[in-house]
RONUPA-72799 format. One line per 4 residues: number of its first residue (from 1); their letters; for each residue x, y, z of N, C-alpha, C, CB. Coordinates in Angstrom, 1 decimal, decimal comma. Atoms other than C-alpha are relative to their C-alpha. Glycine has a CB too. Layout:
BEGIN
NUM	a	X/Y/Z/X/Y/Z/X/Y/Z/X/Y/Z ~ ...
END
This chain:
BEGIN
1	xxxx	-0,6/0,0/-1,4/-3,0/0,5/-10,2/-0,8/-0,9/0,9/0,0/1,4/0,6 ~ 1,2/1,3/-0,7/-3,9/-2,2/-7,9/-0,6/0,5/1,2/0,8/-1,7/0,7 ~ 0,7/0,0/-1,0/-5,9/-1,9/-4,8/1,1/0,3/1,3/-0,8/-1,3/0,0 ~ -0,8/-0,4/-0,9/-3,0/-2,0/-2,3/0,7/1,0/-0,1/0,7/-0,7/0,3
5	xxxx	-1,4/-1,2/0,5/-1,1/0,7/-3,9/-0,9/1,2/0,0/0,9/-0,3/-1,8 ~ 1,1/-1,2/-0,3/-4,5/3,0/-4,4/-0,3/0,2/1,9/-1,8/-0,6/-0,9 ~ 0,3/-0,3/-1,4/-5,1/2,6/-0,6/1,4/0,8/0,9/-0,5/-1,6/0,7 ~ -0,8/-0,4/-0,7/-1,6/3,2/0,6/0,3/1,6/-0,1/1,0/-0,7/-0,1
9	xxxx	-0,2/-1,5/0,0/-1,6/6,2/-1,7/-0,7/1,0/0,4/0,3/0,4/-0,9 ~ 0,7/-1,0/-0,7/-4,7/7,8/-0,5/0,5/0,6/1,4/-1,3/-0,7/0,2 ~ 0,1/-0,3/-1,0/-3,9/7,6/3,2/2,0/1,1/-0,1/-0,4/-1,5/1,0 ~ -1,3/-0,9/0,0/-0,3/8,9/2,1/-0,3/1,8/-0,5/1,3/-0,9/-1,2
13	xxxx	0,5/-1,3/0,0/-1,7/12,0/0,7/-0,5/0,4/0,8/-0,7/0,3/-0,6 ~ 0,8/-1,1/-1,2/-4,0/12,9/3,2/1,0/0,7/1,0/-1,3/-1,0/1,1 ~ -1,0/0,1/-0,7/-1,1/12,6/5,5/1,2/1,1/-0,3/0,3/-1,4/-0,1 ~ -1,0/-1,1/0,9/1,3/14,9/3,3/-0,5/1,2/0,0/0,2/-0,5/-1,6
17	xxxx	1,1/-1,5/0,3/-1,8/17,7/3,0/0,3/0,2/1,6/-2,3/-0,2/-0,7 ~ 0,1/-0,6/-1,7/-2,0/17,9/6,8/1,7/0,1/0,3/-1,0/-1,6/1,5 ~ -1,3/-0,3/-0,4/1,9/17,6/6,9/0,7/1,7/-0,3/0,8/-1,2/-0,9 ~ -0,8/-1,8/0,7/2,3/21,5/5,0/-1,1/0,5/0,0/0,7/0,4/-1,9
21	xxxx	0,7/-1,0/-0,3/-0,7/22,6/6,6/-0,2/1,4/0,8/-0,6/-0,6/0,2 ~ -0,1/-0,4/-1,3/-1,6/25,1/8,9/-0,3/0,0/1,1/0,1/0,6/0,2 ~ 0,2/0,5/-1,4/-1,3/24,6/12,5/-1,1/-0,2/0,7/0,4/0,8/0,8 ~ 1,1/0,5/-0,7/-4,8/25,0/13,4/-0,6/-1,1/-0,9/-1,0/1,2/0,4
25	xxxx	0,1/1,2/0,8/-5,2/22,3/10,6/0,3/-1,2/0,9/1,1/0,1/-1,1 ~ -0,7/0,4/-0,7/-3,0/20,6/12,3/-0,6/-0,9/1,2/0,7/1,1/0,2 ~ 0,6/-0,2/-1,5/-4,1/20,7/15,7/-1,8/-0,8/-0,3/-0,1/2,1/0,4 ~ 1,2/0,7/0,3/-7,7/19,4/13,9/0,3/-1,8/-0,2/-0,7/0,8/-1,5
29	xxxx	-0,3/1,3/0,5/-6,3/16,3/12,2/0,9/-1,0/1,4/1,0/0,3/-1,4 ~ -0,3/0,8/-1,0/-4,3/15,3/15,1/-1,1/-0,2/1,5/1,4/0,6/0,4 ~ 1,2/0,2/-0,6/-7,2/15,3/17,2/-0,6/-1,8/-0,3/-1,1/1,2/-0,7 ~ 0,2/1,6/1,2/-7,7/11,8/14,9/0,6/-0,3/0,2/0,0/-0,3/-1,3
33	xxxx	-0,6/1,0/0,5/-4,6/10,6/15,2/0,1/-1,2/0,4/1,0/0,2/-0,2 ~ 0,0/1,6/-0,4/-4,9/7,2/16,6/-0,7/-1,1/-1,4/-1,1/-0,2/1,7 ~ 0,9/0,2/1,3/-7,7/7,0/13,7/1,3/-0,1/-1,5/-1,2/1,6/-0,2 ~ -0,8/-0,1/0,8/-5,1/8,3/11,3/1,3/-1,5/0,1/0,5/1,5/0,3
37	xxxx	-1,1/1,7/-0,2/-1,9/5,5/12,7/-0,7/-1,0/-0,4/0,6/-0,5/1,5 ~ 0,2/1,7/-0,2/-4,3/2,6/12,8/-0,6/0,0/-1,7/-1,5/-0,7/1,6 ~ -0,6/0,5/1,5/-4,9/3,4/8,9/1,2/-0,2/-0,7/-0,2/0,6/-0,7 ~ -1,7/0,3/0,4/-1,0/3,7/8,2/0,3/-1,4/0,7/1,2/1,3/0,7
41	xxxx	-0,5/1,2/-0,8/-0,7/0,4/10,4/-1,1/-1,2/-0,7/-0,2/0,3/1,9 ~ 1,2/1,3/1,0/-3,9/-1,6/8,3/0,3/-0,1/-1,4/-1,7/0,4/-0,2 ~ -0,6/0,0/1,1/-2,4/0,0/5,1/1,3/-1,1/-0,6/0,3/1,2/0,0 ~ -2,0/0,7/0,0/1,5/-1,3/5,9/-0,7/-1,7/0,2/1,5/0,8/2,1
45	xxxx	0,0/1,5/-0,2/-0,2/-5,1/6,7/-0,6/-0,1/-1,1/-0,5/-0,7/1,3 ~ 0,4/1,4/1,5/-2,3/-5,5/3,5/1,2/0,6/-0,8/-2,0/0,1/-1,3 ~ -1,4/0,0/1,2/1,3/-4,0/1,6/0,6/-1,6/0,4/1,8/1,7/0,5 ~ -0,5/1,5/-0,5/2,6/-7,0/3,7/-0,4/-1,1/-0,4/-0,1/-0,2/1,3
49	xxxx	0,8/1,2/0,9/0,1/-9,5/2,4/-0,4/0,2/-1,1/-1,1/-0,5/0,4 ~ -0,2/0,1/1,3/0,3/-8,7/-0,9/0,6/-1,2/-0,5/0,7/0,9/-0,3 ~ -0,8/1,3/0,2/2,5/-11,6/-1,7/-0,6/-1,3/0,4/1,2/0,1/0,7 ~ 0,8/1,3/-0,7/0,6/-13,8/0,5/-1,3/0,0/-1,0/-0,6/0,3/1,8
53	xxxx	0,9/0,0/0,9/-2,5/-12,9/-1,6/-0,2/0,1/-1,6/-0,4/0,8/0,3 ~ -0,4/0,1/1,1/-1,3/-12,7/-4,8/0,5/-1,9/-0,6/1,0/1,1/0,2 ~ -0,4/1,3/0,1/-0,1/-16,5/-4,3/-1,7/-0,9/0,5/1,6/-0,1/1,1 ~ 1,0/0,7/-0,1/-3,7/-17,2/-3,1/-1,0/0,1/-1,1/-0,6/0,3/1,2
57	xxxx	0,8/-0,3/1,3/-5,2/-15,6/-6,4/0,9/-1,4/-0,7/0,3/1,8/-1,0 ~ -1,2/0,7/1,3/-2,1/-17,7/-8,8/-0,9/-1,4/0,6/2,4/0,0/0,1 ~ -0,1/1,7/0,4/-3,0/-21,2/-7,5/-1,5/-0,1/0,6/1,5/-1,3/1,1 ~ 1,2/0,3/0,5/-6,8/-20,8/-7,2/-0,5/0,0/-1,5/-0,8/0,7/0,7
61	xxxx	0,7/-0,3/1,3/-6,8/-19,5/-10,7/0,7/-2,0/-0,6/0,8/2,0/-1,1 ~ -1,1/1,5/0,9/-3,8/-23,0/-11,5/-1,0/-0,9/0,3/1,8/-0,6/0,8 ~ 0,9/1,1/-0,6/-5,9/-25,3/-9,6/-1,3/-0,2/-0,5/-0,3/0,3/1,4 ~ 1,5/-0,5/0,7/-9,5/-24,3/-11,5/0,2/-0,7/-1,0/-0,3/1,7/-0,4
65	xxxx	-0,4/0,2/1,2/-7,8/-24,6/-14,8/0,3/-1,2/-0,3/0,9/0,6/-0,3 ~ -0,1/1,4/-0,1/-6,3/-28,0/-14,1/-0,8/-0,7/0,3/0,7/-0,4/0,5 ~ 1,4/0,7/-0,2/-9,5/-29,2/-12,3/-1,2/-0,3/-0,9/-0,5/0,6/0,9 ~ 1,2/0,0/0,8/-12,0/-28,2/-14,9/0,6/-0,4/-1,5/-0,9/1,6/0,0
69	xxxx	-0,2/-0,2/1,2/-9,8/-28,7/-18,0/-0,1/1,3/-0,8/-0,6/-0,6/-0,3 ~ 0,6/-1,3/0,5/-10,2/-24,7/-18,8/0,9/0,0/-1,3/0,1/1,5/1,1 ~ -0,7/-0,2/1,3/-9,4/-24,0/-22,4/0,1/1,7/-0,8/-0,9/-1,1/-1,0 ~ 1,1/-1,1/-0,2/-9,5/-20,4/-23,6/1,3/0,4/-1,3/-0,3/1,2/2,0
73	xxxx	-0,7/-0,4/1,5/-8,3/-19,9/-27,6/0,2/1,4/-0,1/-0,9/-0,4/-1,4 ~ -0,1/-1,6/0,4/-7,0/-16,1/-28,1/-1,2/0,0/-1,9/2,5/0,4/-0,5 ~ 0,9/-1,0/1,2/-9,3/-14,3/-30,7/1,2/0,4/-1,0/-0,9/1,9/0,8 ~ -1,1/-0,3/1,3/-7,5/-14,3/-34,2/-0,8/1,1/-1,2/0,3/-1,8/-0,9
77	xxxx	0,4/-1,0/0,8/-8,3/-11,0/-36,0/-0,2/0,1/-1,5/0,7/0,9/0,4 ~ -0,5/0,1/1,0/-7,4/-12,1/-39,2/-1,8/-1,2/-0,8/1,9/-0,7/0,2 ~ 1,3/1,1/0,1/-10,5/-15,2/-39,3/-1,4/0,2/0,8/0,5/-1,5/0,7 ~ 1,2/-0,4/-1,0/-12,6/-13,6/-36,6/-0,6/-1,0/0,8/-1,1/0,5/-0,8
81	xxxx	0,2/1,2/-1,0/-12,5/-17,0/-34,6/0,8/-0,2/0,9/-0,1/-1,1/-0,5 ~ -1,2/0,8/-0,8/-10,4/-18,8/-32,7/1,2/-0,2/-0,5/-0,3/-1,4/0,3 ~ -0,7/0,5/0,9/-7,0/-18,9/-33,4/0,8/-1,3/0,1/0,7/1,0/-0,2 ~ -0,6/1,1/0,2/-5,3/-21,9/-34,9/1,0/-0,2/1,2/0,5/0,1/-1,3
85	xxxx	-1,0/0,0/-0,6/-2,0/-21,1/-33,1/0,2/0,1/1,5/0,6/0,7/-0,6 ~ 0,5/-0,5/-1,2/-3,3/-20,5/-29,6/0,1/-1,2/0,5/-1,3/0,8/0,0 ~ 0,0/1,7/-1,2/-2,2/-23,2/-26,8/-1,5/-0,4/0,5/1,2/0,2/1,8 ~ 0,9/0,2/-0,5/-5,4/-22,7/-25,7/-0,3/0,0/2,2/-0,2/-1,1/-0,8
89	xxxx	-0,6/-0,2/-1,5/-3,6/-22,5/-21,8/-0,2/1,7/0,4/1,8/-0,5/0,1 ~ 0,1/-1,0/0,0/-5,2/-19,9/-20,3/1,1/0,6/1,0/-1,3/0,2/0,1 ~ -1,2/-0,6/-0,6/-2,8/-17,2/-18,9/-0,2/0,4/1,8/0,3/1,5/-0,9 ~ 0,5/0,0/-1,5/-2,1/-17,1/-14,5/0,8/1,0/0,0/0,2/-1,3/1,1
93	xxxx	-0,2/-1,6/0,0/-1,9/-13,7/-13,7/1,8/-0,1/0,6/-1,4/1,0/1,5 ~ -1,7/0,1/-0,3/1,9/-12,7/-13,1/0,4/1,4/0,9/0,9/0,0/-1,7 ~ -0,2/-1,0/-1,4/3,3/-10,7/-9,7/0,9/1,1/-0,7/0,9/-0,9/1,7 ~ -0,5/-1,0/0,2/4,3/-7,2/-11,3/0,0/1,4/0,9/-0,4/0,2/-1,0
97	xxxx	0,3/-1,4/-1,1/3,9/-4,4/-8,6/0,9/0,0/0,9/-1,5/0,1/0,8 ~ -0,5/0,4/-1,4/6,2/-6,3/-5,9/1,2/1,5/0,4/1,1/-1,9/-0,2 ~ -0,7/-1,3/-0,8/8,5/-3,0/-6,2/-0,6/1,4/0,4/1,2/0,5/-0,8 ~ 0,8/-1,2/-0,4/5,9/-0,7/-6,6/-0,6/0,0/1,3/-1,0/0,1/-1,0
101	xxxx	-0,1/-0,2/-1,5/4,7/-1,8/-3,2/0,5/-0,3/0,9/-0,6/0,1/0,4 ~ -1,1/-0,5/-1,5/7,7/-2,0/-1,5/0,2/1,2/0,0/1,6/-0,5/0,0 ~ 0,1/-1,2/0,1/8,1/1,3/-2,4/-0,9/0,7/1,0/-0,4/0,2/-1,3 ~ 1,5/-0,5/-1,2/4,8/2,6/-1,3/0,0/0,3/1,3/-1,1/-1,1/0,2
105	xxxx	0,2/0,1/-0,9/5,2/1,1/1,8/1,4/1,0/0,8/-0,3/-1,2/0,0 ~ -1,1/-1,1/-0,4/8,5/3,2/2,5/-0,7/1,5/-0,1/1,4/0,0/-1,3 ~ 0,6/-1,4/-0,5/6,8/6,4/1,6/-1,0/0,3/0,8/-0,3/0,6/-0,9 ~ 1,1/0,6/-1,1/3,6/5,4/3,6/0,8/0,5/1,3/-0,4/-1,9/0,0
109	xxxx	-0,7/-0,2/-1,2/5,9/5,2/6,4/0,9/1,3/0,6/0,8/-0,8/-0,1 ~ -0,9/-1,6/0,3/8,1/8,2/5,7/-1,0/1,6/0,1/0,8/-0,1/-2,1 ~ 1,1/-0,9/0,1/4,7/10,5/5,1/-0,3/-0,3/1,2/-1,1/-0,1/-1,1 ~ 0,3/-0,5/-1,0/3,6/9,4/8,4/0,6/0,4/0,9/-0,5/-0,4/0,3
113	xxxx	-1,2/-0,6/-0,8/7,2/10,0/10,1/-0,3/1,6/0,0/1,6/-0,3/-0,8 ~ -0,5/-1,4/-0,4/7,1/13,5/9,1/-1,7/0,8/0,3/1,0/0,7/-1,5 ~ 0,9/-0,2/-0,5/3,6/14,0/9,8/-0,3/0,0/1,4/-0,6/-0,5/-0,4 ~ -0,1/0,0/-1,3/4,3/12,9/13,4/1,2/1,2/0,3/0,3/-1,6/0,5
117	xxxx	-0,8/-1,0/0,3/7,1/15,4/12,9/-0,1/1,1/0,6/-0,1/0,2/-1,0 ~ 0,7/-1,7/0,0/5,3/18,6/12,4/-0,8/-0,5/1,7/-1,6/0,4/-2,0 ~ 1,0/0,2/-0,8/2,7/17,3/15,4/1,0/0,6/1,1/-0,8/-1,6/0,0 ~ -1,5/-0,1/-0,9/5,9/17,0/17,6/0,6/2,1/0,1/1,6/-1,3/-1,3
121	xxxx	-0,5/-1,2/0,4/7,4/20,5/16,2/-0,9/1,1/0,6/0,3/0,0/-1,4 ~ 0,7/-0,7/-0,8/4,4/22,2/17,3/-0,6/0,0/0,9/-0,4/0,3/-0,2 ~ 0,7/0,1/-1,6/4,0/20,8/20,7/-1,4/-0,7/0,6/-0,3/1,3/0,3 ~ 1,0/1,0/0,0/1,3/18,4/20,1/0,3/-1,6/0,3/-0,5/0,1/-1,3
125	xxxx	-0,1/1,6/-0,5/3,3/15,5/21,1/1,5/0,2/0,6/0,1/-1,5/-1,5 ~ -1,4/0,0/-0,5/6,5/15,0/23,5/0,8/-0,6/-0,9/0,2/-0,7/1,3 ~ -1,1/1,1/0,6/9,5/13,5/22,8/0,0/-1,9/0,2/1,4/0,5/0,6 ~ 0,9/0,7/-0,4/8,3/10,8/24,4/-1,5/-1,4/-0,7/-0,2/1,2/0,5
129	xxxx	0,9/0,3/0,9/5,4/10,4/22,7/-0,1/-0,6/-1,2/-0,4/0,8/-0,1 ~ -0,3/0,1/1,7/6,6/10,9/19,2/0,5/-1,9/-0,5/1,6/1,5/-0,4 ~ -0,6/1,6/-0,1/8,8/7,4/20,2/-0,9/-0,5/-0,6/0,2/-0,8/1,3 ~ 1,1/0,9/-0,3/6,2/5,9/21,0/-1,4/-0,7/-1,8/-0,9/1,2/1,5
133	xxxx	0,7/0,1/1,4/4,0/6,8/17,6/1,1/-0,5/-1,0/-0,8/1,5/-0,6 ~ -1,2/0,2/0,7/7,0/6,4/15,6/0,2/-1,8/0,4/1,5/1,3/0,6 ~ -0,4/0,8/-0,2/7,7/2,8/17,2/-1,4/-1,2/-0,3/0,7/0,4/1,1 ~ 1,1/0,5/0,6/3,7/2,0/16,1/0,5/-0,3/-1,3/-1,2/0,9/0,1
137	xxxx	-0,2/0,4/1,3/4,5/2,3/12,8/1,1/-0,6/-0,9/-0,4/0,9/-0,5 ~ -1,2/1,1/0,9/8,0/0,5/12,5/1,0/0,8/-0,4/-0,4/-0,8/-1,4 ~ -0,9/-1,2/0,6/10,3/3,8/12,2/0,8/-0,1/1,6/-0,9/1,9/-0,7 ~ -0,8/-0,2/-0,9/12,7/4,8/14,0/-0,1/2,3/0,0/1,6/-1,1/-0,5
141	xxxx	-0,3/-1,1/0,2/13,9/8,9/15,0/1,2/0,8/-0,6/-0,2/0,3/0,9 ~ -1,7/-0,4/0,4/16,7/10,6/13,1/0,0/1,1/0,9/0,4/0,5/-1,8 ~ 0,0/-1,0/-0,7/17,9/12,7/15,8/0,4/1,4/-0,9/1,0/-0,2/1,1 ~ -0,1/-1,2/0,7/18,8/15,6/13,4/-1,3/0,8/0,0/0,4/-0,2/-1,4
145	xxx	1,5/-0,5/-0,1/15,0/15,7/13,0/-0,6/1,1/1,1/-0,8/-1,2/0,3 ~ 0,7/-0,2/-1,3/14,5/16,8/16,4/0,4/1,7/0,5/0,5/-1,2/1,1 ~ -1,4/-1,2/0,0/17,2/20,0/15,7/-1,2/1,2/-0,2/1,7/-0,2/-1,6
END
């Protein structure tokens, strides 16, 4: 699991535990929360630069390889050397995760919706308010929520 996707999911757990806690739980962790948002809001921008960084790994590794001439023979199990058939082109890493953290970043967002939720529900934040956190992290309110 890569690095962006371990970080988003830590802070999404923590966020989920205090979400089905109880109240004087609650009431502790939101004491934090500006602490708490401005990790869901540092989390959601390196999901964002993922792509950006992922393209700064590919064409330092392309750029290396073509600059130095890098050569790099797969290991042939059969001779216990180098193998014959091997281009010798070594391999530039390839972008597999892009849904896994789009994903992420939906439930990231969603975990802290309903975490601002509960805060809301028990009188720890207006209506008002809730906007306002909610409009930090790029969500919107489903008025049903509020029922």
């Amino acid at each position: 699991m890569i690095y962006t996707i371990k970080k988003a999911n830590l802070i999404k757990e923590q966020l989920r535990r205090f979400t089905t806690s109880y109240a004087h739980h609650v009431v502790g962790q939101f004491a934090n929360i500006d602490f708490w948002l401005n990790e869901v809001i540092n989390s959601l921008e390196v999901i964002d630069e993922y792509k950006m960084r992922f393209d700064n790994i590919y064409n330092a590794q392309k750029k290396w390889i073509e600059d130095h001439g890098t050569i790099i023979h797969e290991y042939c199990p059969i001779c216990n050397g180098k193998c014959e058939f091997s281009s010798g082109k070594p391999n530039l890493p390839v972008l597999k995760h892009k849904h896994e953290v789009n994903d992420m970043r939906k439930e990231l967002v969603n975990t802290a919706y309903f975490f601002l939720l509960r805060c809301f529900r028990i009188g720890l934040l207006t209506g008002e308010e809730l906007k306002q956190k909610c409009d930090t992290i790029g969500t919107s309110i489903d008025p049903n929520d509020l029922k």
